[in-house]
N, C-alpha and C positions, 0 to 999 in steps of 0.2 A: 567421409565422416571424420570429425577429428576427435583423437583416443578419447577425449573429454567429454563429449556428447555423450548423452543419456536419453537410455530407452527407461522408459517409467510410465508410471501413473497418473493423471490429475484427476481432483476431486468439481466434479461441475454439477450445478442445478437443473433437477429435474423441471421438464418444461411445466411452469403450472398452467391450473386451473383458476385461480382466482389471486386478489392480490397478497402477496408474499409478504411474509412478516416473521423475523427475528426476535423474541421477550429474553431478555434481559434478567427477568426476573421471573418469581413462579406465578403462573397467572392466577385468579381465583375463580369463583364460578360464575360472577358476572363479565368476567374480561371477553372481549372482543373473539377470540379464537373460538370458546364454544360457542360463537351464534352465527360461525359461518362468515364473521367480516375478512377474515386472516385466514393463509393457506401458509400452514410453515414448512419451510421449504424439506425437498429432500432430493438427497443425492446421490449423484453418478460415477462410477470409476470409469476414463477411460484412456486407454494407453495411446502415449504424445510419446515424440523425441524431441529434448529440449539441447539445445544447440550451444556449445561454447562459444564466449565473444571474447575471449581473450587473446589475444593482440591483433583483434579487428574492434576494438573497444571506440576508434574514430569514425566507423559506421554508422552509429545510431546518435541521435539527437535527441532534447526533449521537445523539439519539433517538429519532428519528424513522425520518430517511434515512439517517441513516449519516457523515452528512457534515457537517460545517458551517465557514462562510468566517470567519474572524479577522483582525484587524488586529495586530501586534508588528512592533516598533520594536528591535531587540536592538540589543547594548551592545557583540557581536563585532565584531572588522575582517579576521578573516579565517577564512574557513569551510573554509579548507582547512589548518590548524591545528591537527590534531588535542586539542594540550594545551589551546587557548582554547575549542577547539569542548565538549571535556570540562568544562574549568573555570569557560565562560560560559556556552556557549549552551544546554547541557543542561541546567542547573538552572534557564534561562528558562523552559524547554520544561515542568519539573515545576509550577511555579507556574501558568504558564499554565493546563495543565490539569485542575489544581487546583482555580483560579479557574472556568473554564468550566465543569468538573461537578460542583462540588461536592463530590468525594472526600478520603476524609478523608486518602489518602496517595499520592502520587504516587512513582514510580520510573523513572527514563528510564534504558535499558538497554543502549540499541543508535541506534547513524544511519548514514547511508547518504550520500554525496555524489555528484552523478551529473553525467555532462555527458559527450557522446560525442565530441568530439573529444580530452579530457583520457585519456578510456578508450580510447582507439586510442594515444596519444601514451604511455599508460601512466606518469602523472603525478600527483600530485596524489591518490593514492589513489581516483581516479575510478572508476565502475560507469559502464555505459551505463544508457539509458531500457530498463524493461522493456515490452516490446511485443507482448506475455499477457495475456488477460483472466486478472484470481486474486485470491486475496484472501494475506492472510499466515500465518493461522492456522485452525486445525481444533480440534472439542473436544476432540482428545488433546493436541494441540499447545500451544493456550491454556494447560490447567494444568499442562501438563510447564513449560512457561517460568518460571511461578510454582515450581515445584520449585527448576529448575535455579539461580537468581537467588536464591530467598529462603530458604535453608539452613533451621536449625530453626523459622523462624516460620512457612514455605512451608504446613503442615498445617493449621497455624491460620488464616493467612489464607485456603485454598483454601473454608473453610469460609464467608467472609464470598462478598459479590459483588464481584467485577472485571471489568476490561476491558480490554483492550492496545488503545492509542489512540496510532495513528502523528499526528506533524504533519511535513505537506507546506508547505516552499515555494520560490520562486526565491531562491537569490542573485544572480541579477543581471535586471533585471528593465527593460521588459515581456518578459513571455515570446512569444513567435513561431515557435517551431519543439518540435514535440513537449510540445503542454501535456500534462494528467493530465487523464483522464475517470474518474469518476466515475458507479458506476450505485448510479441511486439502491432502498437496500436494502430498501424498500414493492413493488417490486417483480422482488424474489426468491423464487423458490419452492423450498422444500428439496434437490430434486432436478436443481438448477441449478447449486450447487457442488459439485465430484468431490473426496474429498479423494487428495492425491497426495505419494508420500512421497520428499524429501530426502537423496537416498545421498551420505554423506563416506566418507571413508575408517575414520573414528573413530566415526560417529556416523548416526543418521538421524533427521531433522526431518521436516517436515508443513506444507504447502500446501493450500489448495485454488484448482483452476482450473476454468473457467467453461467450461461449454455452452452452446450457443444456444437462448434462446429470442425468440420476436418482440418479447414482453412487456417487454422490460427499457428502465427508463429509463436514458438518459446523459447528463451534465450535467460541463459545465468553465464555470471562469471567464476570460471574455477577458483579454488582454492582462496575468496577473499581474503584481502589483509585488513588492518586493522588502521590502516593507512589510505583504503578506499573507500569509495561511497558510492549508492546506486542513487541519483535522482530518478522520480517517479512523477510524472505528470498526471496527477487526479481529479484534475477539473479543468478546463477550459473557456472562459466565458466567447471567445473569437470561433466563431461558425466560418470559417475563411479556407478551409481544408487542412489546417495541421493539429496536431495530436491534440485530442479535446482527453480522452480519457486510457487510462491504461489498465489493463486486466494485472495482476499478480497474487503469489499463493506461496507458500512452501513448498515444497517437495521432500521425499526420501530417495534417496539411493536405492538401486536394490540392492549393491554389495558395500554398505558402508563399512568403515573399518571397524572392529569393533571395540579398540582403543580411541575412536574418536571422540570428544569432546562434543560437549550440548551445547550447542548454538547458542550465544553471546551475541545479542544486536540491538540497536538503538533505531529510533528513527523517528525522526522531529516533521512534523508536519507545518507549512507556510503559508501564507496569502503573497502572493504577487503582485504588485500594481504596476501598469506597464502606462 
């Protein structure tokens, strides 16, 4: 076991009953939930050892596992910037992922900035760390996004292969409190992700969120900088056997430091065209 490895906790979905659904918002007394169409989900503790990958970081792939550790050096100074974050960092994020797979087109769509004391102080356009095992997307979900995003050419490219390919990483870095685990997607079995639907008030999306099983691998890397990045493979259109989707979540430490800083992280989400 290497010192880094962590014995913890993850949060997983109870097996339901009927189809699983996440509101958004407060339902009222005609919504869905009281007449038995929605089962919302609930959840399970159950203790995993999640594995350090640091300096075995050339193991995993995002063809493989689902995963893989990058080095970027961006050009932003401030990730909480909406215009710079749009007008820099996101077209870092399409090259990058460009470069890494190969694809002949890259589209960065969406990102997330997260840190839980910013999201309590409600600042900064902050989320908290999500602390769910799930992945982001489903096969209805995947190409609906392609719909929704790519107007008349969305038919045509549904037709090629893609992939929606989030990067993960800190803005302030080492990270020490709430890294991102990582299960690696070799061992996934179909009947592990539930998919679970997204109620707005306008609109309903698709997740899926994790069951337990013994079999799953979990893998973070120690101490992120601020100078890495986790790619995360969250959709897959190629049914061919490499990584279609990937499970990840937060985590705690159980002995975190207790001068440790609130996780600072960003993570832009992409379409892939291959």
């Amino acid at each position: 076991m290497n010192s880094a490895d962590v014995q913890t906790t993850l949060t997983y979905v109870r097996e339901p009953t009927s189809e699983l659904a996440i509101y958004n918002y407060r339902p009222g007394p005609d919504d869905p939930d009281l007449s038995g169409q929605y089962e919302e989900p609930a959840y399970l503790e159950y203790p995993v050892e999640i594995k350090d990958i640091r300096g075995h970081e050339q193991r995993f792939s995002l063809e493989d596992a689902g995963l893989q550790v990058i080095s970027h050096v961006s050009a932003i100074d401030d990730y909480y910037d909406d215009k710079k974050v749009r007008g820099i960092y996101m077209p870092e994020m399409e090259a990058l992922v460009k470069r890494v797979t190969g694809a002949l087109r890259v589209h960065a769509f969406d990102y997330n900035v997260r840190c839980q004391a910013y999201s309590e102080q409600k600042v900064h356009m902050a989320r908290m760390p999500v602390r769910f095992v799930h992945n982001d997307y489903t096969d209805t979900s995947g190409p609906q996004r392609v719909r929704d995003l790519m107007g008349d050419e969305s038919e045509a490219l549904l037709k090629t292969r893609f992939a929606v390919i989030n990067v993960w990483k800190p803005i302030v870095g080492p990270v020490q409190r709430t890294p991102l685990a990582v299960c690696d997607a070799r061992s996934l079995e179909p009947g592990d992700l539930i998919d679970t639907s997204l109620l707005y008030r306008d609109r309903i999306g698709q997740i899926q969120l994790a069951s337990h099983r013994p079999g799953h691998r979990w893998y973070y890397l120690s101490n992120m900088r601020a100078d890495e990045a986790l790619l995360l493979k969250c959709f897959d259109s190629a049914r061919d056997g490499r990584a279609r989707f990937t499970a990840h979540t937060a985590f705690d430490f159980v002995d975190t430091p207790a001068d440790a800083s609130d996780r600072q992280s960003i993570e832009v989400r992409t379409l892939a065209f291959f």
